[in-house]
C-alpha positions in Angstrom: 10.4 42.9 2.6 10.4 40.2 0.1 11.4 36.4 1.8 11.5 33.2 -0.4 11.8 29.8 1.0 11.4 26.0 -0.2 9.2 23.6 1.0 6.9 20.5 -0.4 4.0 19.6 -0.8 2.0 16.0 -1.7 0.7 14.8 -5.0 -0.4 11.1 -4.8 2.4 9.5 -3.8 4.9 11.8 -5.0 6.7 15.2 -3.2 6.8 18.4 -4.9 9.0 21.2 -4.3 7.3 24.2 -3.5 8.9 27.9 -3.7 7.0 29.9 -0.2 7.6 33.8 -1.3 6.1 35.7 1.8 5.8 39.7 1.5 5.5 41.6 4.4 4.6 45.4 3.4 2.8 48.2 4.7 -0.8 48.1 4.5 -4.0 47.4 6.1 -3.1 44.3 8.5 -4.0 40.8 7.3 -2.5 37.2 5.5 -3.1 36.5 2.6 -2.5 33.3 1.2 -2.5 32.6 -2.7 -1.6 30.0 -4.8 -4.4 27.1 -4.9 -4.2 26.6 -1.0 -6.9 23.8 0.1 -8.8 24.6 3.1 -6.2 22.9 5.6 -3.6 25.7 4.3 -5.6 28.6 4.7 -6.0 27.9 8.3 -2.5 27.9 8.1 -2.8 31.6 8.7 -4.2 31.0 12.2 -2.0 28.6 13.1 1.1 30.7 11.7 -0.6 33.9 13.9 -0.5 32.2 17.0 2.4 29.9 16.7 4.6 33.0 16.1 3.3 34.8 19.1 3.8 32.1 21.3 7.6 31.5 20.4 8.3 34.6 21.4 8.3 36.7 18.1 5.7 39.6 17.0 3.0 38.7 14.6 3.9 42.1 12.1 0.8 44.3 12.0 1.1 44.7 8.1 -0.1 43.2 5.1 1.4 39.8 4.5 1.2 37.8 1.5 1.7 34.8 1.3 2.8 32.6 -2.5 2.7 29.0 -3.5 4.2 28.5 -6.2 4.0 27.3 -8.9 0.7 28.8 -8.7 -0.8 26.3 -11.0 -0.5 23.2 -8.2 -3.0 22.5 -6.0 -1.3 22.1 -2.3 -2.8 20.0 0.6 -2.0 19.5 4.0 0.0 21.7 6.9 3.7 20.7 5.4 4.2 24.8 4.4 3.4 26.1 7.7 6.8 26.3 8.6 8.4 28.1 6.1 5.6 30.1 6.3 6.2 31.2 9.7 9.9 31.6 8.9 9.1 33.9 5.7 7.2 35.9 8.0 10.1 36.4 10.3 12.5 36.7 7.6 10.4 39.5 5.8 9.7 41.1 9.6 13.5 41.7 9.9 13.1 39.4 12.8 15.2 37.2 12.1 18.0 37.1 9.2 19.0 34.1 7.3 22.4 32.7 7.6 24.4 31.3 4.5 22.7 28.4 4.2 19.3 28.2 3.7 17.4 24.9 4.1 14.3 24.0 3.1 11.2 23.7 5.5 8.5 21.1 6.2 6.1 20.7 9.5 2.8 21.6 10.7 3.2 24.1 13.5 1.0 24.2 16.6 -0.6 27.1 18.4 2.1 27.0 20.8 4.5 26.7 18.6 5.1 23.5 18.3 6.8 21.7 15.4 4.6 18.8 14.2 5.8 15.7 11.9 3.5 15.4 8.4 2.0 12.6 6.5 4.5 11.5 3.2 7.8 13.4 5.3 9.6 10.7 3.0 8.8 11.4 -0.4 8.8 15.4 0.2 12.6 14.6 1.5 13.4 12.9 -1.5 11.8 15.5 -4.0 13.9 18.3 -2.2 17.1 16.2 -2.5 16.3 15.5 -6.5 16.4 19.2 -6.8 19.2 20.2 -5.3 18.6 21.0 -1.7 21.1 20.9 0.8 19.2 20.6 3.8 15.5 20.5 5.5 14.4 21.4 8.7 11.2 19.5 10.2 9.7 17.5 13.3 12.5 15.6 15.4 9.6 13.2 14.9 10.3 13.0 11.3 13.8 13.1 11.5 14.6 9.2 11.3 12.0 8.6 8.3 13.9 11.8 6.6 17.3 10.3 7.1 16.2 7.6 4.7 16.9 9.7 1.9 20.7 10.1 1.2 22.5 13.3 -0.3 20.7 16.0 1.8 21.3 17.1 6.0 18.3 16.5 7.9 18.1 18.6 10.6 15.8 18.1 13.5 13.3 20.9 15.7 11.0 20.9 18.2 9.4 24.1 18.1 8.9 27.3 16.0 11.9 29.2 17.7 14.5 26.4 17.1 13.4 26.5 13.5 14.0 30.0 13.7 17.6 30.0 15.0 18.8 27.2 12.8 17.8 29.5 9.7 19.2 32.8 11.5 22.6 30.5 12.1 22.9 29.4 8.3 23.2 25.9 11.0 24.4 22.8 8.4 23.4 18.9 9.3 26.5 16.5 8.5 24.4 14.0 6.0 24.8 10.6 7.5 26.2 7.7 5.7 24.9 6.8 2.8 24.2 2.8 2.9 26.5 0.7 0.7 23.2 -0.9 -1.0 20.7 2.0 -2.0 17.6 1.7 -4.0 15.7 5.1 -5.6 12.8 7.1 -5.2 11.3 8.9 -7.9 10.2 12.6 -7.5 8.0 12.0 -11.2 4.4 13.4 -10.0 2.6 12.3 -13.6 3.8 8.5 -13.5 2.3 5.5 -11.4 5.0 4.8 -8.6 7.3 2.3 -9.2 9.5 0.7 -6.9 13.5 2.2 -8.4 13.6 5.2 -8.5 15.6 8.3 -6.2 17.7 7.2 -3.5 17.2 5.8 0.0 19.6 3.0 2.0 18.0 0.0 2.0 19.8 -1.6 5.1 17.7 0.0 8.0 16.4 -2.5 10.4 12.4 -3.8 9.6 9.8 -1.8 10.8 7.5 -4.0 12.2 8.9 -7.5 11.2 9.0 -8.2 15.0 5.1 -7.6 16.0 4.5 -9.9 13.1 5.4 -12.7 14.6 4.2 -12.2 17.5 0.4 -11.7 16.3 -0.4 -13.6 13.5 -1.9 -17.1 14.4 0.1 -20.0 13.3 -0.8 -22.5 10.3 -0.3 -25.3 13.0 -3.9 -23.7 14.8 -6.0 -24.6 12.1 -7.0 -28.3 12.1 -8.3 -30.4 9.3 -8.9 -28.1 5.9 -5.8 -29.8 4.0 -6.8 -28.5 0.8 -7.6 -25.3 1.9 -4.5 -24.9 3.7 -2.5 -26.6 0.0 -4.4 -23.8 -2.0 -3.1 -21.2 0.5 0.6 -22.0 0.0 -0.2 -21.6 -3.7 -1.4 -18.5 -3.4 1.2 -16.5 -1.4 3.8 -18.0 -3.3 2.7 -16.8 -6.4 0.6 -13.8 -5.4 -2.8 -15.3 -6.8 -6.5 -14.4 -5.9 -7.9 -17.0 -3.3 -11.5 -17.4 -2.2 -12.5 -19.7 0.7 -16.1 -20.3 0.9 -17.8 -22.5 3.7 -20.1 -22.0 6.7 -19.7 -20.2 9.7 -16.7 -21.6 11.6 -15.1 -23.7 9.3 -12.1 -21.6 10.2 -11.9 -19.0 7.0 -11.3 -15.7 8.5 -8.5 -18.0 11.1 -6.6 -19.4 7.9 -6.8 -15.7 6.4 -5.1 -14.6 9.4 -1.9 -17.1 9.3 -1.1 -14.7 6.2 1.0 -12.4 7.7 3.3 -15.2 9.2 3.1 -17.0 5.9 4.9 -14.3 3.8 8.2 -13.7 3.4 9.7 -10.2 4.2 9.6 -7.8 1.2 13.2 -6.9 -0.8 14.7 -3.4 -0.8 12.7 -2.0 -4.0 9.4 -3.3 -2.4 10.0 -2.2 1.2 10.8 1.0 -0.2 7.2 1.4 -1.8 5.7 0.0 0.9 7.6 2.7 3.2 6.8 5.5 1.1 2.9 4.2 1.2 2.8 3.8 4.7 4.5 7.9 5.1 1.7 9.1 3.0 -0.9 7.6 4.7 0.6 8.8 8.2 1.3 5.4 9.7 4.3 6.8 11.0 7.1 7.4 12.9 8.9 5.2 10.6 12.8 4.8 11.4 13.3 2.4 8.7 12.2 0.3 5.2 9.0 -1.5 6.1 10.2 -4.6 5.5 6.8 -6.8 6.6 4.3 -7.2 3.4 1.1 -5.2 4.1 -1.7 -7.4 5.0 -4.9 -4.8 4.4 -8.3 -6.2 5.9 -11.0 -3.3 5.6 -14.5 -3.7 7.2 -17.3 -4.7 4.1 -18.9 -1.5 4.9 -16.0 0.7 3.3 -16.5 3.4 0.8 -15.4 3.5 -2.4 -13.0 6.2 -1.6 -11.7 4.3 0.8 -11.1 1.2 -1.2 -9.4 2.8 -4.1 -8.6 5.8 -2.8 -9.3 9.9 -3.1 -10.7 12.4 -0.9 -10.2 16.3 -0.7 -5.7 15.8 -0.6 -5.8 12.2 -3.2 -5.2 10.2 -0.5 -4.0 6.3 -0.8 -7.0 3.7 -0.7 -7.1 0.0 1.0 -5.7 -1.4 -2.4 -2.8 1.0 -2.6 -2.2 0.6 1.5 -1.9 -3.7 0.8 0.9 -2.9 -2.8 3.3 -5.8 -2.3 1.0 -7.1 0.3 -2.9 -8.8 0.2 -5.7 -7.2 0.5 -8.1 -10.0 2.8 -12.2 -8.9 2.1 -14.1 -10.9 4.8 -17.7 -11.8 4.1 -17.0 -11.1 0.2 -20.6 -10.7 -0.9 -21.0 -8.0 1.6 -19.0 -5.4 0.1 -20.9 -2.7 -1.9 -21.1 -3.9 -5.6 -19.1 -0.5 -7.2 -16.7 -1.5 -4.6 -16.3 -5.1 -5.6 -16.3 -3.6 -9.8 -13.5 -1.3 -8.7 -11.6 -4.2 -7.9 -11.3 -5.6 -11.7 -8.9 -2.7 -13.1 -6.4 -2.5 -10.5 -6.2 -6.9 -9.8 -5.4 -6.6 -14.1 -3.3 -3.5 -14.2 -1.8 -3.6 -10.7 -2.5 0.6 -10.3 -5.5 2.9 -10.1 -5.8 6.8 -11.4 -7.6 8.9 -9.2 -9.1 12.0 -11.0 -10.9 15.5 -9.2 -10.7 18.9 -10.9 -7.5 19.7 -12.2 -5.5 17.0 -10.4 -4.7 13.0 -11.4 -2.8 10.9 -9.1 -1.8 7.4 -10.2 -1.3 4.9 -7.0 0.3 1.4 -7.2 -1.8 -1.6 -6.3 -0.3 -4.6 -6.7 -2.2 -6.5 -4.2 -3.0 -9.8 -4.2 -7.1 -10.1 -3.3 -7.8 -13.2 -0.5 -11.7 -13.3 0.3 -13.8 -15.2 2.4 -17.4 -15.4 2.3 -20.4 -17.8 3.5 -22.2 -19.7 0.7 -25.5 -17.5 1.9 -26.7 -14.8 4.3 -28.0 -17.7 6.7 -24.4 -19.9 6.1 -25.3 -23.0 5.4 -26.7 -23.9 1.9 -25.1 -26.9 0.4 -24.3 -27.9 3.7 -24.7 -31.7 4.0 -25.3 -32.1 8.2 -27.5 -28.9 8.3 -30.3 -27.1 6.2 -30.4 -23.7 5.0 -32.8 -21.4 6.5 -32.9 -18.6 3.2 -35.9 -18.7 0.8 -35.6 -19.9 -2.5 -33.7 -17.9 -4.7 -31.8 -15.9 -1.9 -28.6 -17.9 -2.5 -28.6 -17.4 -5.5 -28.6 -13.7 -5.4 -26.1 -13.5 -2.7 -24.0 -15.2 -5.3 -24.5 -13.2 -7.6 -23.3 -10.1 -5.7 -19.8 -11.4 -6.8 -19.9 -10.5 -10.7 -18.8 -12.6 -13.8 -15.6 -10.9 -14.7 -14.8 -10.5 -10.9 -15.0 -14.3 -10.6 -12.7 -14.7 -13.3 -10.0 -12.7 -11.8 -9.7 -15.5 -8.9 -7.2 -18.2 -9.5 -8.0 -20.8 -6.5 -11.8 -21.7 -5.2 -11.8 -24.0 -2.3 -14.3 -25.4 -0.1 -14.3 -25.3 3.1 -16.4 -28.2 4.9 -17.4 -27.7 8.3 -14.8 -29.3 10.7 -15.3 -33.0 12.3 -14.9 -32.6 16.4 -12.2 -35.6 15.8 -9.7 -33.5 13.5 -10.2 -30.4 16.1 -9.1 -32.3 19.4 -6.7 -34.9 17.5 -3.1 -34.9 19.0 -0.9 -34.8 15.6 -0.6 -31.3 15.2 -0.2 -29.8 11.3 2.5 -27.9 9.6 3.4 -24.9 10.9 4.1 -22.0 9.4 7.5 -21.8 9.7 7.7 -24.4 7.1 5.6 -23.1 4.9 7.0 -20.2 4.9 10.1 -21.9 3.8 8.6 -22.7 0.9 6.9 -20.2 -0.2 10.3 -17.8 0.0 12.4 -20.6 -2.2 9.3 -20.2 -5.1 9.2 -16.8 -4.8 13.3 -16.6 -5.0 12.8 -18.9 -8.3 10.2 -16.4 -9.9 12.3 -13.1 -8.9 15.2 -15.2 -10.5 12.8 -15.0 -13.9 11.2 -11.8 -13.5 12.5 -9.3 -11.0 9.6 -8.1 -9.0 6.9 -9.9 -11.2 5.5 -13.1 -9.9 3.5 -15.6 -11.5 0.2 -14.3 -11.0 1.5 -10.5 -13.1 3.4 -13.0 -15.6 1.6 -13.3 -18.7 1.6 -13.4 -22.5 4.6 -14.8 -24.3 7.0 -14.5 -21.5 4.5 -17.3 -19.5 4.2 -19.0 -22.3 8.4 -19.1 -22.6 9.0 -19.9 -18.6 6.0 -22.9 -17.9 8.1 -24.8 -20.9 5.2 -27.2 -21.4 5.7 -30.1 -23.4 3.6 -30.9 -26.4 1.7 -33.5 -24.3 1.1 -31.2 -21.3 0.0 -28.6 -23.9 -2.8 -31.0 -25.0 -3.6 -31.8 -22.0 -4.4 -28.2 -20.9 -6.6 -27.7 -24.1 -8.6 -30.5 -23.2 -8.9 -29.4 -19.6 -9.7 -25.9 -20.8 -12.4 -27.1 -23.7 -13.7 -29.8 -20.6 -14.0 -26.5 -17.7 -15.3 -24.1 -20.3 -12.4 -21.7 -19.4 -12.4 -18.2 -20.5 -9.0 -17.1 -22.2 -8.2 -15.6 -19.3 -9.1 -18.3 -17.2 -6.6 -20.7 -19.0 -4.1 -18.5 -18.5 -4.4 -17.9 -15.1 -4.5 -22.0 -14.7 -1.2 -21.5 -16.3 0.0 -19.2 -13.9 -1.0 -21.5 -10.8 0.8 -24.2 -12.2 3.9 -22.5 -12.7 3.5 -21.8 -9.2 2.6 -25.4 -8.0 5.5 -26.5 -10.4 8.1 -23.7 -8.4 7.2 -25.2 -4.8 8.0 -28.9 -6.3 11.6 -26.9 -7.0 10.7 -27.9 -10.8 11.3 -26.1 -14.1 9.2 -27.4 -16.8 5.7 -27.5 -16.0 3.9 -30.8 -15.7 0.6 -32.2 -16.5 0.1 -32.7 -12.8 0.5 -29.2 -12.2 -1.9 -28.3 -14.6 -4.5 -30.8 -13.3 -4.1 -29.5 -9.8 -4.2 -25.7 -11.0 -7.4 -26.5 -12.9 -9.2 -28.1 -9.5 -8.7 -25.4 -8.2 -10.1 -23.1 -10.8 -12.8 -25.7 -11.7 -15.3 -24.6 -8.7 -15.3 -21.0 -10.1 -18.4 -21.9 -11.5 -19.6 -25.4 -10.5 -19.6 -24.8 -7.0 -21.3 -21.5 -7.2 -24.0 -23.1 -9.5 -24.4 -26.3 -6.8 -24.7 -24.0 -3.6 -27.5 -21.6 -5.4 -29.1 -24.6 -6.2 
């Protein structure tokens, strides 16, 4: 007997409906499963075997095959071994389907178990954009499923519950849907964008409370004024930030005041940061991930890790920190294809991922914070201590960072080694709570510009039309440019941090100050690299 159920499956970042047809005739005895399974699916048919003869049911001593279709799509993962299980049942005559038929998605245990999957959210909202009434999966799962509106979520612990909500033609009341919605888009071939599909938007943050609770506040890290200036320039604008100084000049402790420093993500980017954080199984979720990722990967991580891959596509660092920053500690130390792979995504703000017969295309609009030591020994160019490397080993620690990679970072700062003075003195600094102040009002004026492009993405004639520089500021810039040796996309990106530095002085026009300041901070790109490996 012939049984056909649907299910989903991953691609990137995107759910696809899958149609499970399981046959159950007479034969020799064995599964058979076709339909570009990877290797994770075809155990599927030992899972399947004992799960089913655990709950209670008969594993059918026939032939069983077992479709994917379409036929032509690679699938991944354990998300069809449920309504496999069920189509075995169903074409068993063990159990008989109801009027309602829902869809199916969860990994099933030997015992039977029902077991919640990596990326439950976008498979929900791929079954809802074609038509689907209702899914059954992991009570695990069921708060991140609820998410998407317009389809009944309906929640099972094991194998046999499963099995008697399908045998009951059992229908889930959908909740409400949320007054304010944002969408999901169920497009496998296109990068994901935040706006498209459906999910409410008004669930409570996921996470937003640990973040305060862990991240160090700006008012810990004593003396580093400048540093600390360039920092609130760079969050509120989303530019690339390197901080460069010896060991313990409090780099990787300014780095971590990040998280406390940024404001909480609106709906369209909490929804793709939700939707990331399902694929890559950093679940349960039970709402929009409203906290902006803050990514900080060891230097000894793989390519495929960084931009992502692997046997099922999976999500790499800079797609886990989209909306978010991506902080590389020790900078130099990263492999140098890792470092390269940087340059496309920090331009384009998304990465393809090909293998054979399959392209994903993930979103990485990150913004890239680094911190490294002028050498491998710390302390050349030091003024109050000597540097212990040979001649010419600065220099080629240096030049681990390429040209064009160098020219993708907006702000440069030293960072001097603290004076024991500044570290015990009793005035403590801003904290972050003010500076996060800030930064939220000059993001609010850049959204109120560009909808979900801040300054650092702005570019061509639209920054030209919002910095509104006067014909004197625009001389002015030439002449710094000509004086730096900019590249063209250098003075651009100067540009770009002075619209920022203009938007925290709540100003619209930008000003010849703000260009000066942006090109300081630009300026050591190349100087201060040249000194130290001197």
């Amino acid at each position: 007997m012939l049984a056909s159920l649907a299910s989903a499956t991953l691609l990137g970042l995107h759910g696809r409906v899958i149609r499970v047809e399981v046959d159950v005739a007479p034969g020799l005895p064995g599964l058979t499963i076709v339909g570009l399974a990877d290797a994770a699916l075809q155990e599927a048919r030992e899972r399947v075997r004992g799960a089913i003869r655990n709950a209670g049911f008969v594993f059918p001593p026939r032939r069983i095959t077992v479709n994917l279709a379409p036929a032509d799509l690679r699938k991944a993962g354990a998300s069809l071994d449920l309504a496999i299980a069920i189509g075995i049942l169903l074409g068993s005559e063990q159990i008989r389907a109801g009027r309602a038929r829902p869809a199916l998605i969860g990994e099933l245990s030997l015992g039977g178990e029902l077991r919640a999957v990596p990326g439950t959210l976008p498979m929900v909202a791929a079954l809802a954009a074609g038509g689907v009434g209702g899914v059954v999966l992991a009570a695990a799962a069921a708060d991140e499923a609820r998410l998407v509106p317009g389809i009944a979520v309906i929640a099972a612990e094991t194998l046999a519950d499963a099995a008697a909500i399908v045998a009951a033609g059992r229908r889930a009341r959908p909740l409400p849907i949320a007054r304010d919605r944002i969408d999901i888009g169920a497009d496998p071939g296109a990068p994901a964008r935040s706006g498209h599909g459906s999910v409410s938007a008004n669930e409570k943050p996921e996470g937003a409370d640990a973040v305060s609770s862990v991240a160090p506040d700006l008012a810990d890290v004593r003396g580093q004024a400048e540093a600390r200036r360039a920092l609130e320039i760079a969050l509120a604008g989303g530019h690339g930030l390197l901080l460069m100084g010896p060991p313990g000049s409090g780099k990787t402790l300014l780095a971590r005041t990040i998280q406390g420093l940024l404001p909480e993500l609106g709906d369209a980017e909490a929804l793709a940061a939700t939707i990331v954080r399902s694929v890559a199984g950093q679940g349960p979720l039970h709402g929009l991930v409203r906290a902006a990722p803050v990514r900080s990967p060891h230097h000894t991580a793989s390519y495929a890790a960084m931009i992502g891959g692997g046997p099922r596509l999976s999500p790499g660092e800079v797609t886990l920190a989209d909306h978010g920053v991506l902080f590389l500690d020790e900078l130099p130390e990263f492999s140098r294809d890792v470092l390269e792979a940087l340059r496309q995504p920090l331009e384009d703000g998304w990465v393809s991922v090909s293998r054979v017969g399959r392209t994903a295309a993930f979103p990485a609009r990150f913004q890239l914070v680094a911190a490294m030591n002028p050498c491998p020994c710390g302390w050349s160019g030091a003024l109050d201590r000597s540097c212990r490397c040979r001649p010419g080993v600065a220099d080629r620690y240096l030049g681990r960072i390429s040209g064009p990679l160098r020219d993708r970072i907006d702000l440069w700062v030293e960072m001097p080694r603290v004076a024991p003075a500044a570290l015990l003195a009793n005035t403590a600094p801003e904290a972050s709570a003010a500076v996060r102040a800030r930064i939220a009002k000059a993001r609010s004026r850049q959204a109120a510009r560009a909808p979900g492009r801040p300054n650092a993405r702005v570019g061509g004639s639209a920054l030209r039309r919002v910095t509104r520089l006067s014909p004197t500021a625009r001389d002015r810039l030439v002449e710094l440019s000509e004086r730096e040796r900019f590249s063209g996309r250098g003075t651009e990106r100067v540009l770009r941090v002075a619209r920022t530095i203009a938007d925290l002085a709540e100003r619209d026009p930008v000003e010849i100050a703000d260009l000066e300041e942006a090109a300081r901070f630009r300026s050591p790109a190349d100087r201060v690299v040249e000194r130290l490996a001197g």
